[in-house]
N, C-alpha and C positions, 0 to 999 in steps of 0.2 A: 380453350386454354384456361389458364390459371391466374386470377389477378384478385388483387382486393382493394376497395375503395372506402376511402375513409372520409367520413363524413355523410350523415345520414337527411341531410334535407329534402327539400321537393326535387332536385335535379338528382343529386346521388345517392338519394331512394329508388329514382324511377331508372336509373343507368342499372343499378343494381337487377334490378327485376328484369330489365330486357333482357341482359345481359347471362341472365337463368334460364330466362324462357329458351334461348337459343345453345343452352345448352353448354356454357360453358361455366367454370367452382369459381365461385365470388367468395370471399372473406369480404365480412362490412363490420367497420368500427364507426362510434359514435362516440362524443362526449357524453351523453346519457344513453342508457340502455332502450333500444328498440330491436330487441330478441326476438320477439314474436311477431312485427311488423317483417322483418328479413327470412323468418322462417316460416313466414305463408308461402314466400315465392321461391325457397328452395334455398336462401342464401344459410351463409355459415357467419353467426353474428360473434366479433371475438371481443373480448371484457375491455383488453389493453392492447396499445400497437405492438409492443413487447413479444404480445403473446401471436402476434400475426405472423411474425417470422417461423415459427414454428408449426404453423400449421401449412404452410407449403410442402406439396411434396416434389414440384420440380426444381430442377435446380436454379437458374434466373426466373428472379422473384417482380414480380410488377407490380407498384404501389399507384394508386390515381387517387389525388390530392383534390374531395368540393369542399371547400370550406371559402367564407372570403379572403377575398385577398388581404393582403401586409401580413401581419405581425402573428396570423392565428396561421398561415403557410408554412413562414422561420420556423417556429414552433412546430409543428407536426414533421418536418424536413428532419430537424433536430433529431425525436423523437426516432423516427424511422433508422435514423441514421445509426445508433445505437444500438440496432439489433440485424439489421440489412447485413449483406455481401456485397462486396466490391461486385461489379457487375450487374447490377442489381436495378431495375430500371424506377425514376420515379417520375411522375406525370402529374401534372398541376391543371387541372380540367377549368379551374374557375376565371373567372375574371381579373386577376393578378394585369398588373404594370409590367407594357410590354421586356421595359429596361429590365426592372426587375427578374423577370425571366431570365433573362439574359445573362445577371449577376450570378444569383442561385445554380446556372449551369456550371460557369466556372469555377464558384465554390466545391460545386461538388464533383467536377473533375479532379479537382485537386486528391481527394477524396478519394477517389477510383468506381463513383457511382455515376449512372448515364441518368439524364436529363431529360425531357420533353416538355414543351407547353402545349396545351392543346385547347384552343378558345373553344366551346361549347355553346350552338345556339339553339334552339327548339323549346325553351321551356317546359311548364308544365304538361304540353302536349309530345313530348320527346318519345315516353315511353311506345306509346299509340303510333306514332306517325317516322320515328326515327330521327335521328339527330342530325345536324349539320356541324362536322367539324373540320377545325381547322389546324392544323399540328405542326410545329417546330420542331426539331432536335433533327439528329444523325439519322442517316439514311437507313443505317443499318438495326438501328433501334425502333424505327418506324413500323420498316420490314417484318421484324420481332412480334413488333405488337398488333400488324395490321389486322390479323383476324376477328380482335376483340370491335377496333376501330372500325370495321365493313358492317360489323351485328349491331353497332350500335347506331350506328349511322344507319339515314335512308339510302334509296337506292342510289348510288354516285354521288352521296351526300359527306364525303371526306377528300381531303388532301393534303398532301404533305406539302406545305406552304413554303418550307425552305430550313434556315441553322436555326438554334435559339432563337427564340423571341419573337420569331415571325408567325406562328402559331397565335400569339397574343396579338400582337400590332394588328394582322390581318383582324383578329374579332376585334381590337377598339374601333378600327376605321367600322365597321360591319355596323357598330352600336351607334358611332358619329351617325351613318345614314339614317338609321333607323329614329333616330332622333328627330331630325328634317322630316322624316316622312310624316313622323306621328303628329307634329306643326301644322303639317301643311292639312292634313285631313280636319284636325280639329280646327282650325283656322275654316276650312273651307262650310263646314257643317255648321258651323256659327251662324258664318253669312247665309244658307240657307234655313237654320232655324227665323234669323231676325228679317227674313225675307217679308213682303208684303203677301206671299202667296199661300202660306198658310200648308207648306208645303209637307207629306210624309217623309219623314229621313228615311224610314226605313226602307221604302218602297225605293225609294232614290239610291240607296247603298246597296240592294238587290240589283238595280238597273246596269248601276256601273259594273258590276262585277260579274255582266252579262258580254261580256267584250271590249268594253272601254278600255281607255289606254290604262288610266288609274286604277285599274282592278287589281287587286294583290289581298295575299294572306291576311292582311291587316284590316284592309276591308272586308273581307269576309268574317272577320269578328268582331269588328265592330255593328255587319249587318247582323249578326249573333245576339248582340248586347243590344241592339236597339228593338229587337224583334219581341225579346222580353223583359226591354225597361225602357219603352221609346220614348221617354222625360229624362229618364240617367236620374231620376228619384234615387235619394239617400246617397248619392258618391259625390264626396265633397271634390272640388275642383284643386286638388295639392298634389303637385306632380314631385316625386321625387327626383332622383339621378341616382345610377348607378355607381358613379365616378369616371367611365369609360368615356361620356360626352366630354365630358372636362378633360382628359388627357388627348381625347382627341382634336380640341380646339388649342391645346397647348402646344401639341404636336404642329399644328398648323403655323402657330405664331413662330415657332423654333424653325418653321424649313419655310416660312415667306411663304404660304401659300396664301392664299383667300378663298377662306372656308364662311363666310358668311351665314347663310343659309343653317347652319349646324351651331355656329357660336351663336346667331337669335332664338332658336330655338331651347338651348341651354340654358340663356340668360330667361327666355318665357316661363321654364321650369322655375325659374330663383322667384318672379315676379308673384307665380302661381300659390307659394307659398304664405305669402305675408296676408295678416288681417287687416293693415292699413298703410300706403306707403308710404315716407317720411318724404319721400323725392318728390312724390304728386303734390304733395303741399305745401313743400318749396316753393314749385311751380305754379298752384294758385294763389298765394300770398302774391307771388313777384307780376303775374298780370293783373292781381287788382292794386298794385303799386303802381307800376306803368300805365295802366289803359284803364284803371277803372271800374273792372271786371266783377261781378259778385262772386262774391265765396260763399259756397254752403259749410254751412255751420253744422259740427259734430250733431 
């Protein structure tokens, strides 16, 4: 089929090129020009969104939105919007607020344009291995575009998760777990780096990923990373966050759930960052007040 995706980063660079290889006319826009990055793999690289519309030649036009999510989405939605057909499908691949989603749809029915969120997970490894998605909107607009969604995806690696915004929600929860997991590994590899036993990680993250219960994707790249830096030499220890951790522990406070396990993890991330806490030394101030305690001096 016929779609073009705007936004040329590491995921919708690589969406772009699967989505050639298998044979079907990609139009790809960027805020700067990467012409000859798109026309190694066949794509059709256009200057302005303006000029995308014009290069279709079917008549419903399919836009897929990676850029981050908020205010650079509005903006290219806008953009699109200006040059589209009613009828016209538009698809927000990225990591966008589930609500959010949900807003933007009804905006643009009003409009007479169809909708879609579709959470994307697979990273850098997408293009190689296929993608995992997860897609919101009308059934009938799903249907439309499923062909693109089956190529891009691995094998039984899509579904239409339900209306608006379920698309997205389903990937924050997806990002929530993924969060916990990556805690729990680093938590775990800690205690056997600081073991008395002197012990291989690497050989240890091979083992498990030999049938253990713990075996998964994640381990297997991490036994990747340890196999050629089993110190983790030069990677400082500053974990970012997506934002998806965070709305998913919001998520949780808004419906009473008890999501612990993902909200410590989230907060290990904030801790991860700082070069000295101001809380820790609160805290030894206040025991060598009470009890007596030495404080190490800066």
């Amino acid at each position: 089929m016929e779609l073009a995706i705007l936004g040329m980063g590491r995921m919708g660079l690589n969406m772009a090129h699967r989505l050639c290889d298998f044979g079907h006319k990609v139009l790809c826009w960027n805020r700067t020009s990467m012409e000859s990055e798109v026309r190694a793999f066949g794509g059709n690289f256009i200057l302005s969104i303006d000029g995308i519309a014009k290069n279709f030649t079917q008549g419903r036009r399919v836009y897929i939105i990676m850029v981050p999510a908020g205010n650079p989405v509005d903006k290219i939605i806008d953009e699109i919007m200006k040059s589209a057909s009613a009828g016209d499908i538009i698809i927000d691949g990225g990591n966008s607020n589930y609500k959010d989603s949900m807003a933007r749809a009804s905006r643009l029915a009003k409009e007479g344009f169809s909708f879609m969120d579709c959470g994307t997970s697979g990273g850098v490894w997408g293009y190689e291995n296929g993608y995992c998605l997860m897609v919101g909107g009308l059934e009938a607009d799903f249907k439309f575009v499923e062909p693109a969604f089956r190529d891009l995806a691995i094998k039984d690696g899509y579904i239409h998760a339900g209306p608006h915004g379920s698309g997205h929600y389903v990937k924050m929860i997806h990002n929530g777990i993924e969060y916990g997991m990556l805690q729990a590994y680093g938590e775990g590899f800690e205690l056997l780096k600081k073991s008395e036993f002197d012990l291989d990680l690497h050989k240890v993250s091979r083992l498990w990923n030999k049938g253990s219960v713990v075996r998964s994707w994640l381990l297997e790249l991490l036994e990747n990373s340890l196999s050629e830096n089993p110190s983790l030499e030069g990677i400082k220890g500053f974990v970012e966050d997506s934002g998806e951790g965070r709305w998913t522990v919001l998520d949780a406070i808004e419906k009473s759930v008890s999501a612990p396990v993902i909200t410590m993890s989230l907060l290990s991330r904030f801790t991860s960052r700082q070069e000295e806490s101001f809380s820790a030394k609160i805290i030894a101030a206040l025991r060598n007040r009470f009890g007596g305690h030495n404080v190490k001096k800066d």
